[in-house]
C-alpha positions in Angstrom: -8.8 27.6 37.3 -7.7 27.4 33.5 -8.8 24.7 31.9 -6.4 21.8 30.7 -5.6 21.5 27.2 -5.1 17.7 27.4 -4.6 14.6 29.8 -0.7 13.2 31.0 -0.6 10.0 30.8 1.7 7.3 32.8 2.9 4.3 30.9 6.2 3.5 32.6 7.3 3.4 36.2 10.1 1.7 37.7 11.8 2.3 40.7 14.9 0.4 42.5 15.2 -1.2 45.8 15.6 0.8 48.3 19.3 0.8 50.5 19.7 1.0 54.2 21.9 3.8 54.9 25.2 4.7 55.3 26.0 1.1 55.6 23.5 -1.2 53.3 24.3 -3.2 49.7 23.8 0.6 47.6 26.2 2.4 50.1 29.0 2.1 47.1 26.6 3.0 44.0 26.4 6.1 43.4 22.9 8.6 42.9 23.2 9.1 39.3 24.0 5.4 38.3 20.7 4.5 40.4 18.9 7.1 38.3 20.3 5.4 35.1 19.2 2.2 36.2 15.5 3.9 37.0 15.5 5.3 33.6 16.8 2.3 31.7 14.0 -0.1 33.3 11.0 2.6 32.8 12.2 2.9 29.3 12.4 -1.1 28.7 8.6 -1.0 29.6 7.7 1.3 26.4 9.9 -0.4 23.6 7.9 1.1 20.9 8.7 4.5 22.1 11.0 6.4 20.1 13.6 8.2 23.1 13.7 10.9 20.1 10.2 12.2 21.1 11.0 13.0 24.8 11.7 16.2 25.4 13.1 16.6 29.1 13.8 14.8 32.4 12.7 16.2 35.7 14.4 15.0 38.4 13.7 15.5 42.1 16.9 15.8 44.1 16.9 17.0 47.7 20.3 17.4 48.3 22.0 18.2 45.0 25.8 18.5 45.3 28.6 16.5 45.2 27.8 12.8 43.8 23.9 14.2 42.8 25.4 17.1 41.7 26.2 19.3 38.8 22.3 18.6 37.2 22.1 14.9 38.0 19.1 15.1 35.7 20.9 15.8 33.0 23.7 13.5 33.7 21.7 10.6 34.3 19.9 10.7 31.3 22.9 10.8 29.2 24.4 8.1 30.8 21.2 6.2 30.4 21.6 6.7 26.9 18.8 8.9 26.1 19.5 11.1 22.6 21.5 14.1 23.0 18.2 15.7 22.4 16.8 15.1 25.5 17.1 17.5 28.2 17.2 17.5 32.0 16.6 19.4 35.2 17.0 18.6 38.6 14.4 20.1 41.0 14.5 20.5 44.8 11.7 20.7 47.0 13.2 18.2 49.9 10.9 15.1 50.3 8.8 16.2 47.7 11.3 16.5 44.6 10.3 13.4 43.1 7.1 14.2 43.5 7.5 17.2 43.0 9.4 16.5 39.3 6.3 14.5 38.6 3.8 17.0 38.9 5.6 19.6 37.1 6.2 16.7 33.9 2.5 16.1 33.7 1.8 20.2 33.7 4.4 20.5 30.7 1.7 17.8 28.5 -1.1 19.5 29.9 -1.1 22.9 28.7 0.4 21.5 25.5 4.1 22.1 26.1 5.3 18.6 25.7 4.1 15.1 24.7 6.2 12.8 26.4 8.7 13.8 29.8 10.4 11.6 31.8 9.7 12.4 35.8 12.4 10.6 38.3 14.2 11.4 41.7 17.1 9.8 43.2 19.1 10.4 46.7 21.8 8.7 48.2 22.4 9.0 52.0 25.1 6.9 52.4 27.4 9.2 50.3 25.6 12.8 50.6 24.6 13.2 54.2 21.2 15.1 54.9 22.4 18.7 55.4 25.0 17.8 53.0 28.3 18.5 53.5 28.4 22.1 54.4 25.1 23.6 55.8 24.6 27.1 56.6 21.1 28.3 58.1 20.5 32.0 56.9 21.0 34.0 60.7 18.3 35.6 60.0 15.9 32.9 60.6 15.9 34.1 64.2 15.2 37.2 63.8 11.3 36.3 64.1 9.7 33.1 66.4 7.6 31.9 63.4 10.7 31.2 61.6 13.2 29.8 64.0 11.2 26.1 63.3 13.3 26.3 60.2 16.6 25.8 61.9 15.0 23.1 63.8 16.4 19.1 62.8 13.4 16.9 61.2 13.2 15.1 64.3 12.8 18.4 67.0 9.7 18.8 64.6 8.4 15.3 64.8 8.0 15.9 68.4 6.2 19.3 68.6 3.4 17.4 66.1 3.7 14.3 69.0 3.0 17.2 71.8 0.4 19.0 69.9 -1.5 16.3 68.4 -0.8 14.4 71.2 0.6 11.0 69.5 2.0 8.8 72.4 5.2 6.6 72.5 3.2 3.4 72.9 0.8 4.6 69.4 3.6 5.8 67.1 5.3 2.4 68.3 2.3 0.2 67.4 2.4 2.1 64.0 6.2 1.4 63.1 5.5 -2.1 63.8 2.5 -2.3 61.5 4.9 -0.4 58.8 7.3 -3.7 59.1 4.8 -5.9 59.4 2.8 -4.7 56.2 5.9 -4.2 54.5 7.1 -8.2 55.1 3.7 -9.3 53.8 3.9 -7.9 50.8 7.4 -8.5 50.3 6.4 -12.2 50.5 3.6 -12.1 47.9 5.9 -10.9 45.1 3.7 -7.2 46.1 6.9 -5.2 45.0 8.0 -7.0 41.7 6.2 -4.6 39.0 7.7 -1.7 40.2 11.0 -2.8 41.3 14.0 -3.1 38.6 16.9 -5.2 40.6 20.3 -3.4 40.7 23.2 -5.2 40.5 26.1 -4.5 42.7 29.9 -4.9 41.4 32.2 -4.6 44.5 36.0 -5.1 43.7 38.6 -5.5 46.5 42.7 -6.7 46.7 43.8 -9.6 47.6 47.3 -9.5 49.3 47.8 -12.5 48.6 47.5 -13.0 45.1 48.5 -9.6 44.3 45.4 -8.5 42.3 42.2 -7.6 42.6 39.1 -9.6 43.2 35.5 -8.7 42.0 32.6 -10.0 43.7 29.0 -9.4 42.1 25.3 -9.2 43.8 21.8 -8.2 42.7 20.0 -6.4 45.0 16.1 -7.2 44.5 14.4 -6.2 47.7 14.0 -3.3 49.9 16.6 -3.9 53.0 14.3 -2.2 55.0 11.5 -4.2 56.5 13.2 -6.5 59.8 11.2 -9.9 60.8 12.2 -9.4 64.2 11.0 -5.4 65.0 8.9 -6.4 68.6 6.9 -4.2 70.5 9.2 -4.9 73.2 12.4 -3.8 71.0 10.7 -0.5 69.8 10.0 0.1 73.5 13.4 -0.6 74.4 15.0 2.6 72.0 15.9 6.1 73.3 14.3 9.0 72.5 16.6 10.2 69.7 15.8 14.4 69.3 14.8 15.3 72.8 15.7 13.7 76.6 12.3 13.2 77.0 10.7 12.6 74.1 8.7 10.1 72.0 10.6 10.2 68.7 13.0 7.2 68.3 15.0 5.5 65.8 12.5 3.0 65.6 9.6 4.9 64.7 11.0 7.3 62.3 12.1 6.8 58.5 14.8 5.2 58.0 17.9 6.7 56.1 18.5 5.3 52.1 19.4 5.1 48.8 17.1 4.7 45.9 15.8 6.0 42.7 12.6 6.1 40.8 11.1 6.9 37.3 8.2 7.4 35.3 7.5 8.3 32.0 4.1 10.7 31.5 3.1 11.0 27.7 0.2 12.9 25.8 -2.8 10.9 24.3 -1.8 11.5 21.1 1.5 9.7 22.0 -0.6 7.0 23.4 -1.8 6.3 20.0 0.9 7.3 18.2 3.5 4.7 19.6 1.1 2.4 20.5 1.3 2.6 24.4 -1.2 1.4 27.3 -1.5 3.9 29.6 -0.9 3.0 33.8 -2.7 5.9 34.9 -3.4 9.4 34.5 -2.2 12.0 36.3 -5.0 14.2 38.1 -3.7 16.8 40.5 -1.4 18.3 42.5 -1.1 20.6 45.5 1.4 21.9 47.5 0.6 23.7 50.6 2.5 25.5 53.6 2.5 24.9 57.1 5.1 26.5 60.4 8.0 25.3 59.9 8.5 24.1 63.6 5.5 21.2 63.0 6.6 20.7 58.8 5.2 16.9 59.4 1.4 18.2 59.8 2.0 19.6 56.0 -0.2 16.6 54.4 -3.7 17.6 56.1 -3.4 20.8 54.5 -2.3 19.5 50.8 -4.7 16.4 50.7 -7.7 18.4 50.7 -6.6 21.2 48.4 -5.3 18.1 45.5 -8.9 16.5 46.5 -10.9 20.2 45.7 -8.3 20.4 42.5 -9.6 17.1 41.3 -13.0 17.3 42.2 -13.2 14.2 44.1 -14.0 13.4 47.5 -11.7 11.8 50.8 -13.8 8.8 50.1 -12.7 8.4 46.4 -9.3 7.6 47.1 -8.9 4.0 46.9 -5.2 3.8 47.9 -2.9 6.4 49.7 1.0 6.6 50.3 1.3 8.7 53.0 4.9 9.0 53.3 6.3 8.1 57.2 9.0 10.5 58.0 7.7 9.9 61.2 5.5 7.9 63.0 3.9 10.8 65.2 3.3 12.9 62.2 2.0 10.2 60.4 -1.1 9.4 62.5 -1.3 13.0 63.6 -2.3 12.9 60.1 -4.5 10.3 59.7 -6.2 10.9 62.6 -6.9 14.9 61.8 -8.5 13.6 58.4 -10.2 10.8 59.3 -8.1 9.0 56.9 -9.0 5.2 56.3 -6.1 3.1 58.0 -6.7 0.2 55.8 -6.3 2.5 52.5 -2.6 3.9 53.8 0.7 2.5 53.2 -1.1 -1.0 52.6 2.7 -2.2 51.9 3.7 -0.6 54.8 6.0 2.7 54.8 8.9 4.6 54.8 9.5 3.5 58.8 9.7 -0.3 57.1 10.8 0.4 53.6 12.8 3.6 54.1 13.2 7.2 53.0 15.6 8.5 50.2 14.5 11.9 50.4 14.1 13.1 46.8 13.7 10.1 45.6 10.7 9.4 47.7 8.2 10.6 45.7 8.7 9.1 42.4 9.2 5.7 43.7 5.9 6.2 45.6 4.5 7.3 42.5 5.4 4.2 40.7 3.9 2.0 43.9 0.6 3.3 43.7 0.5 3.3 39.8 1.1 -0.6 39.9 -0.9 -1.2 43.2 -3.5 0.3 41.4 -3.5 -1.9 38.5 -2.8 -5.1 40.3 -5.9 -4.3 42.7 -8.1 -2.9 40.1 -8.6 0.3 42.1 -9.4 3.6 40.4 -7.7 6.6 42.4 -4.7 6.7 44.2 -2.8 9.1 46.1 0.9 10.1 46.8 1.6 12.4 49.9 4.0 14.0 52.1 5.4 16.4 54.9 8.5 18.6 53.5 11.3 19.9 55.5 10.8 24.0 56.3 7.0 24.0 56.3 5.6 22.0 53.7 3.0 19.2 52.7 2.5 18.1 48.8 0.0 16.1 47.4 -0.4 14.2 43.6 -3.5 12.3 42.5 -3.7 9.7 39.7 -6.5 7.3 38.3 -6.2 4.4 36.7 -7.3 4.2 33.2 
């Protein structure tokens, strides 16, 4: 393995709330303004920075078309109103673009490319929907068995790793309920507020009466996710939603969103130049391949590939987000590793706080680097199953 030139650096991270989709309070706002507000709140945590000295935004995008279209990356940072000077790219590796976009920021300050990158993702179900708005599966993806898991829907693959692992209904309900229930808590001790930037929502509509129209304005502060009243009993209740007699339900799977999420990874020489406390340092990253027809098992292969990368042991990480597309794949991992339950998703998950795809990553990233601080842990992790085959995994140590 070459050896780095220098150490990235996290001193911003900012996320939004995260939207229920098609039909929560971000339904109307669109990806790219959500980036902008990312951005704008990551960079009001750096105020001596100069914007001038940031080279490019990465920007993890699952679905890129139509309203995160046309290099949302570079669009949201102009609207943000970063310099001209500043570039952007958007970058797709499904659930792990965020992620994805950070890992690839923090190699650019590594070998010495850059000094200071912005890293972000942002996804909006309600107005792109998951396959977007014209899928077409290459034919020839049945041409050969190990491939035809790629034509398979997230969900059909959630419940080959329930059969094969053998995850039961009653287990991956117990687990959705502990997402909510983890996610409420902290909710209630002001857990989120670091990390979150509120978004406020301007919705206009006519009044027949009066003849014009009426504007009504909101600020959305919370995740809409996490629901007091999720019961055993009403998990139990749900149908199977991918197969007749399946385990996979609405209830214990991620739910669909909107959200964004941003960070902003410097060199140390920018550290000291402008004056800036680092969050936490960025320590590796590793991306691994699994069959397509059981993607969600992709984390027990990437976890201890970023662990060998960093040199550390399972045991070092102090706090992991293990990202729940799925219950059943969720504790298929967990359970494979031997992962500590009381070290992942301590806030609960994406079952409770929901899943915007591309966006999922950086505002993970931006949880652990404040849980981190606030607990006065050292090494955190951000991981996840991707969509074809995939798990990815990013490291980072507070400093």
């Amino acid at each position: 393995m070459s050896k780095q030139v220098q150490d990235a650096y996290i001193v911003a991270a900012s996320r939004t709330p995260i939207g229920k989709a098609p039909k929560g309070a971000l339904r109307n706002v669109r990806p790219d303004d959500l980036l902008v507000r990312a951005l704008q709140a990551a960079l009001a945590q750096v105020p001596t920075l100069d914007p001038k000295v940031i080279e490019d935004a990465i920007v993890g995008c699952a679905i890129p078309e139509a309203e995160q279209g046309l290099n949302v990356a570079r669009i949201g940072a102009l609207l943000a109103g970063l310099p001209d000077s500043v570039g952007g790219v958007t970058v797709n590796r499904f659930c792990a673009s965020g992620l994805t976009a950070l890992a690839m920021a923090a190699d650019r300050i590594r070998v010495g490319e850059a000094e200071v990158m912005i890293a972000a993702g942002c996804e909006s179900m309600s107005m792109v929907p998951m396959m977007g708005n014209r899928p077409s599966i290459n034919a020839h993806v049945f041409d050969r068995d190990e491939n035809i898991g790629i034509a398979y829907g997230m969900g059909m693959t959630a419940e080959k790793v329930a059969q094969q692992w053998k995850v039961s209904r009653e287990d991956q309900d117990a687990f959705a309920l502990e997402s909510h229930r983890r996610a409420l808590a902290a909710q209630a001790a002001g857990e989120f507020t670091d990390e979150i930037c509120p978004v406020e929502i301007i919705e206009k509509f006519p009044n027949l009466a009066s003849g014009q129209i009426d504007t009504s304005t909101r600020t959305l502060a919370l995740d809409e996710g996490p629901r007091a009243d999720t019961s055993l009993e009403g998990l139990a209740r749900l149908r199977p939603a991918f197969a007749a007699k399946g385990s996979v339900t609405a209830g214990n799977s991620s739910q669909t969103s909107d959200g964004a999420g941003a960070l902003i990874v410097v060199s140390e020489r920018m550290l000291k130049q402008f004056n800036l406390t680092p969050l936490a340092r960025f320590v590796s990253f590793s991306v691994r391949g699994v069959p397509p027809a059981i993607m969600g098992i992709g984390p027990k292969e990437a976890i201890p590939a970023a662990l060998k990368s960093a040199g550390l042991k399972q045991d070092d990480l102090d706090w992991i987000e293990l990202n729940e597309a799925f219950a059943a794949q969720s504790l298929a991992v967990i359970r494979d590793l031997g992962l500590d339950t009381a070290k992942v998703n301590p806030m609960g998950g994406a079952i409770a706080l929901g899943h915007p795809l591309g966006a999922t990553g950086a505002i993970r990233a931006a949880t652990v680097v404040h849980a981190l601080r606030r607990k006065a842990l050292r090494y955190g992790m951000v991981t996840m199953c991707v969509g074809t085959g995939m798990g990815a995994a990013g490291i980072l140590e507070r400093v």
